[in-house]
SEDREN-448666 format. One record per residue (C-alpha): residue in one letter; x, y, z. Coordinates in steps of 0.1 Angstrom, whole numbers, plus 2048, in hexadecimal, padded with zeros to 3 digits. Example, Ala and Ser with C-alpha at 12.3 -4.5 7.8 and 13.67 -1.06 7.14 Angstrom:
<type: A&east: 87B&north: 7D3&up: 84E>
<type: S&east: 889&north: 7F5&up: 847>
END
This chain:
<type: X&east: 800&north: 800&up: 800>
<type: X&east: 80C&north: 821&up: 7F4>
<type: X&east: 817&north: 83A&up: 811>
<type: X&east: 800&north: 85C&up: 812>
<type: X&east: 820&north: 86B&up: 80A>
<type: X&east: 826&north: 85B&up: 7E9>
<type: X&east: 805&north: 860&up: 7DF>
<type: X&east: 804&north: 882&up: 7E4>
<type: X&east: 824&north: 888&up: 7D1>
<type: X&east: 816&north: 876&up: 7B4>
<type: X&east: 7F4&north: 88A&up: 7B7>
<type: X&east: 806&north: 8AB&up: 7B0>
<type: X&east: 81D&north: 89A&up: 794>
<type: X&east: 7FE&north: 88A&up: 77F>
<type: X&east: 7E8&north: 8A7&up: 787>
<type: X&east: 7E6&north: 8B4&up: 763>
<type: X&east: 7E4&north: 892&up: 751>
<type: X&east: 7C6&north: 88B&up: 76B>
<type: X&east: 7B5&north: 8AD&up: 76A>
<type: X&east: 7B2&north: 8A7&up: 742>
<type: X&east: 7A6&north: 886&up: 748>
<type: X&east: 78A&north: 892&up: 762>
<type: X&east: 77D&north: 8AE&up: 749>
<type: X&east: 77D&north: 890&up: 72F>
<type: X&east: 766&north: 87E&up: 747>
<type: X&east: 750&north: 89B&up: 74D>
<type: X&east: 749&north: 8A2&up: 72B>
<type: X&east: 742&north: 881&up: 729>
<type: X&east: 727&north: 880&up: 744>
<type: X&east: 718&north: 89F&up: 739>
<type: X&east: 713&north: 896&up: 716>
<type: X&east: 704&north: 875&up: 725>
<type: X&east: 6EE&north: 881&up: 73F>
<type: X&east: 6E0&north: 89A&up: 729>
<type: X&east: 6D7&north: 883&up: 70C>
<type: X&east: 6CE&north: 86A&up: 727>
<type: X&east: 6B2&north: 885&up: 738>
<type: X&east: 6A2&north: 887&up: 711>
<type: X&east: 6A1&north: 862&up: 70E>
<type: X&east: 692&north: 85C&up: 72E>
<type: X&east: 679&north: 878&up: 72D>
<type: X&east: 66E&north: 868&up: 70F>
<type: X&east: 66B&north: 842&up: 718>
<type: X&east: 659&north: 84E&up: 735>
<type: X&east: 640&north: 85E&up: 726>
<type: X&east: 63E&north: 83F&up: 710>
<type: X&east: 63B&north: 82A&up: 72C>
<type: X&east: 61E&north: 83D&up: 73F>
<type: X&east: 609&north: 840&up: 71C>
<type: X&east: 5EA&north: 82B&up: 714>
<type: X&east: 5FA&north: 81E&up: 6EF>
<type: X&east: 603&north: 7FA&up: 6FA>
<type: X&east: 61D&north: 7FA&up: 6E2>
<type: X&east: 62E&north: 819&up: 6EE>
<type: X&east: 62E&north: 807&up: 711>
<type: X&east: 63A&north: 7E8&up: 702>
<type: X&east: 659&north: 7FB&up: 6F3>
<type: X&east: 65E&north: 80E&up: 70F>
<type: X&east: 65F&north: 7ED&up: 727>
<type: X&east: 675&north: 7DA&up: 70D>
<type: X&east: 68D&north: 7F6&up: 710>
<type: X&east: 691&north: 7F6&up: 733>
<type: X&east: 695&north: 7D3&up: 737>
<type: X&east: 6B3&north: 7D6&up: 71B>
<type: X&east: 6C5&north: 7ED&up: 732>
<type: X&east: 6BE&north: 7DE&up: 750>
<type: X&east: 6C5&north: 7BA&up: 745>
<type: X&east: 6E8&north: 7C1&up: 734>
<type: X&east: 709&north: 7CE&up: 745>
<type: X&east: 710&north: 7F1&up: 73F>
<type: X&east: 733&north: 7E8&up: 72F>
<type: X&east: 727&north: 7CD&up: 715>
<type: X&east: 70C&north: 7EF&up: 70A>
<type: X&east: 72B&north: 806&up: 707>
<type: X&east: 73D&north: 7EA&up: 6F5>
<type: X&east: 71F&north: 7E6&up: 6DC>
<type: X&east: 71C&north: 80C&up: 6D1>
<type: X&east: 746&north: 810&up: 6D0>
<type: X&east: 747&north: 7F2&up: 6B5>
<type: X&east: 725&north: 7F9&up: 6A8>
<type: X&east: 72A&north: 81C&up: 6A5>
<type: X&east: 74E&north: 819&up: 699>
<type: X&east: 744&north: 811&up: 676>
<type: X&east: 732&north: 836&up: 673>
<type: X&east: 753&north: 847&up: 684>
<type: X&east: 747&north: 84F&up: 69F>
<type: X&east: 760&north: 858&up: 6BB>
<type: X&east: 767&north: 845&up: 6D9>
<type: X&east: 75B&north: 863&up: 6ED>
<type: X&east: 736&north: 860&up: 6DC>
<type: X&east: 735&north: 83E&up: 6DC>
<type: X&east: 738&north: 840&up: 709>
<type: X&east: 721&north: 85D&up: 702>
<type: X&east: 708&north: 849&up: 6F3>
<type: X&east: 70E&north: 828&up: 704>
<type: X&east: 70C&north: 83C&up: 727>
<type: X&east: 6E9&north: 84D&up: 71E>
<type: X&east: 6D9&north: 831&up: 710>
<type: X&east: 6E3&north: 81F&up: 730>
<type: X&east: 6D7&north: 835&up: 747>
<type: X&east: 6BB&north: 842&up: 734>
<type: X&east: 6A4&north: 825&up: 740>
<type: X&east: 6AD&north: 82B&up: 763>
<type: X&east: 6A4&north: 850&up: 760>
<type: X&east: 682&north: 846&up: 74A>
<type: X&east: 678&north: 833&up: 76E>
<type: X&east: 681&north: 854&up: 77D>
<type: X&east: 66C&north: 869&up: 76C>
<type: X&east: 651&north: 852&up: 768>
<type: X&east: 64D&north: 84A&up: 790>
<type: X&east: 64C&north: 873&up: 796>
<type: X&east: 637&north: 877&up: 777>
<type: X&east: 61C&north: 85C&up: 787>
<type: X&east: 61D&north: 86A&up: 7AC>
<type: X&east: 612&north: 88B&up: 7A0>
<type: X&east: 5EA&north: 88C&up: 7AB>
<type: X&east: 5D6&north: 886&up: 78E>
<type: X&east: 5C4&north: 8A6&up: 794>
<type: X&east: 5DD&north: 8B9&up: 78C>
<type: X&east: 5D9&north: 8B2&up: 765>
<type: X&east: 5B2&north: 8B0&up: 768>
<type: X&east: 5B7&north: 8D4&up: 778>
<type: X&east: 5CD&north: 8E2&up: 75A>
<type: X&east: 5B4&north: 8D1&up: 742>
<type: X&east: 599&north: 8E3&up: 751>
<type: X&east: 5AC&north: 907&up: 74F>
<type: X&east: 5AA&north: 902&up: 72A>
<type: X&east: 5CC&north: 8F0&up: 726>
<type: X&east: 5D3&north: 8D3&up: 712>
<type: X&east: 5E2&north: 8AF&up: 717>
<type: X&east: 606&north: 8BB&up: 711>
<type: X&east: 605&north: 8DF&up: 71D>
<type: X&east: 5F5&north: 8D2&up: 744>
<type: X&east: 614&north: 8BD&up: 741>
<type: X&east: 630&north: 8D3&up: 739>
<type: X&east: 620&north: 8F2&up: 74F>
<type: X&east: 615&north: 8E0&up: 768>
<type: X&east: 61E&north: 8BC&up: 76E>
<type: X&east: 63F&north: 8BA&up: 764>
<type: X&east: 650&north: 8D3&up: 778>
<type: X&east: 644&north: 8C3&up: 795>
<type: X&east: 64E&north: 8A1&up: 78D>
<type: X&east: 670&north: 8AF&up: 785>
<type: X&east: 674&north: 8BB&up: 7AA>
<type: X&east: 667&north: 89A&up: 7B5>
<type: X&east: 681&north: 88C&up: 7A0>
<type: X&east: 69F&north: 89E&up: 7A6>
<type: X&east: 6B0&north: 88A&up: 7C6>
<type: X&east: 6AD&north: 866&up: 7AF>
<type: X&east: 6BA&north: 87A&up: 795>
<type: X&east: 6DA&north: 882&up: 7A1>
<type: X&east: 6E1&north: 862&up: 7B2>
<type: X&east: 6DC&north: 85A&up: 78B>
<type: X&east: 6F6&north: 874&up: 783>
<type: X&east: 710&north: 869&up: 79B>
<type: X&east: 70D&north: 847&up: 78D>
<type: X&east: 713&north: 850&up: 767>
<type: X&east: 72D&north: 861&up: 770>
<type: X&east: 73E&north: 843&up: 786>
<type: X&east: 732&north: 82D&up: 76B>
<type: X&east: 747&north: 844&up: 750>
<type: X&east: 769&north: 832&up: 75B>
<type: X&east: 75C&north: 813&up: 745>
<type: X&east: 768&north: 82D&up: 729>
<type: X&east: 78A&north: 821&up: 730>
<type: X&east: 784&north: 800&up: 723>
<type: X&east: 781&north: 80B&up: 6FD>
<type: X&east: 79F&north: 824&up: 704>
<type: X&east: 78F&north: 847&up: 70A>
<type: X&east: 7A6&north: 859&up: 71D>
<type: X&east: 791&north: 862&up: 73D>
<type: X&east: 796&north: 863&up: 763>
<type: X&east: 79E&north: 83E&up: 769>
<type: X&east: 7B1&north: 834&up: 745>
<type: X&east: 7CA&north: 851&up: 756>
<type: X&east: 7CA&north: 83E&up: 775>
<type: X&east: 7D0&north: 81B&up: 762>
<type: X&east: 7E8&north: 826&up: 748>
<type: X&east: 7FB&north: 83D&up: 764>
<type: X&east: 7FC&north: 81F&up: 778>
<type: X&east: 80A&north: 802&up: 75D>
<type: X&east: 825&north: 81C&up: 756>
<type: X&east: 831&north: 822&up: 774>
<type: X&east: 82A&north: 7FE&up: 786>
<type: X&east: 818&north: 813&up: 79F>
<type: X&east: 7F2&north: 808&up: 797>
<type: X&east: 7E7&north: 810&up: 7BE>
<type: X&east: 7F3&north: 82F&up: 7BF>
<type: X&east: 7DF&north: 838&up: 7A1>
<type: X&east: 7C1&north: 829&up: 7AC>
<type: X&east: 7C3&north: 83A&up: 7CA>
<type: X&east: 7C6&north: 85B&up: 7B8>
<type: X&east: 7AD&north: 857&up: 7A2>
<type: X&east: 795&north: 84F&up: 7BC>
<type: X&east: 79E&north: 870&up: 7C9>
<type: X&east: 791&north: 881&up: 7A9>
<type: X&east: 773&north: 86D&up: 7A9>
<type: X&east: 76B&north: 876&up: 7CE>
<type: X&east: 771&north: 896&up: 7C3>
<type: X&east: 756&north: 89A&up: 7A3>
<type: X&east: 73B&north: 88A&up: 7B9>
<type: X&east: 73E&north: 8A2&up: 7D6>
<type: X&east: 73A&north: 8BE&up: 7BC>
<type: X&east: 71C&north: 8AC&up: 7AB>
<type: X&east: 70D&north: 8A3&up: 7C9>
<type: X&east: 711&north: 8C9&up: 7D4>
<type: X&east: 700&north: 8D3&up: 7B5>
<type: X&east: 6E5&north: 8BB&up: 7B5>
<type: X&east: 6DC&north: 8C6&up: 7DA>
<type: X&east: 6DD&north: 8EB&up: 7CB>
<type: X&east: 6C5&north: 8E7&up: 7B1>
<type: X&east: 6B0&north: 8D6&up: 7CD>
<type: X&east: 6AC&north: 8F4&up: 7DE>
<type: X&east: 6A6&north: 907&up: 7C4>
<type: X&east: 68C&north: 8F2&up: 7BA>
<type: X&east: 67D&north: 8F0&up: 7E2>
<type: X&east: 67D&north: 918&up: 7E1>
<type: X&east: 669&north: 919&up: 7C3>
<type: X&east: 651&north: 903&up: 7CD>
<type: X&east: 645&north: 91A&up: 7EA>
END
């Protein structure tokens, strides 16, 4: 086991190999998350419609995701995607979103369903239709009801981004790998890297609990 010393000195040596690494990961998650809040938005809303076949896909979907490891999905749109040059950044992108856009489609769809159904029979009867009672009124609401399984979901993605180093894009814990073969110091690394990682959770965590309030305050 490494002494705190050593660590330390190798901290302030790798810093700039890691620190490009960690934005890589960000962007990364971002780009996933965001794509990921689109896809689930819209599986939910297939989910909780009457059209049996929009269920249907919806529910096949889910079980896909949930009943295949997140690495053999990234695997599938790096190769599958490679053909169409797309980059190995897009293809974690991609493989990250569709991954945890089923998880976030259960999200939306429990805070969706736990909004009283009054709500949209009292936007229907202000004049409103289907779709504007829903965007005015329900889904805001849902959203705040939504928000703390939400960033649990964020924190995951971007944990789950360091299967990125297994088709060789150069984020947060390919540094720590590669850092570590080269030198023959692989704890070390690790223990580094788990550094950064505690790191970019505390500051998602901090936003998450920020938008939160924010949320709370304009819900008074």
């Amino acid at each position: 086991m490494p002494s705190l010393t050593h660590v330390f000195e190798k901290f302030i040596e790798s810093f700039d190999v890691f620190v490009k690494g960690m934005f890589i990961t960000l962007q990364v998650t971002i780009v996933a998350v965001l794509i990921a809040i689109f896809i689930g938005l819209l599986f939910a809303f297939l989910k909780i419609s009457n059209i049996k076949i929009l269920e249907w896909i919806a529910n096949i979907y889910i079980y896909v995701v949930r009943g295949t490891p997140l690495i053999v999905q990234i695997f599938i749109f790096y190769f599958g995607l490679t053909t169409l040059n797309i980059s190995q950044f897009w293809s974690v992108a991609l493989g990250l979103a569709f991954h945890n856009g089923a998880y976030i489609a259960e999200i939306f769809r429990g805070s969706i369903q736990s909004i009283d159904k009054g709500q949209m029979e009292a936007g229907r009867s202000l004049g409103m239709n289907t779709v504007l009672t829903m965007r005015r009124i329900i889904l805001p609401q849902a959203f705040r009801r939504a928000m703390p399984p939400l960033g649990n979901q964020f924190i995951i993605a971007l944990k789950d981004s360091s299967l990125a180093a297994f088709i060789g894009l150069y984020e947060l814990f390919n540094v720590a790998t590669t850092e570590g073969a080269n030198s023959f110091d692989n704890m070390t690394y690790l223990l580094i890297v788990a550094i950064y990682y505690l790191f970019l959770v505390f500051l998602l965590t901090l936003l998450v609990n920020y938008v939160e309030k924010k949320l709370a305050v304009s819900e008074r």
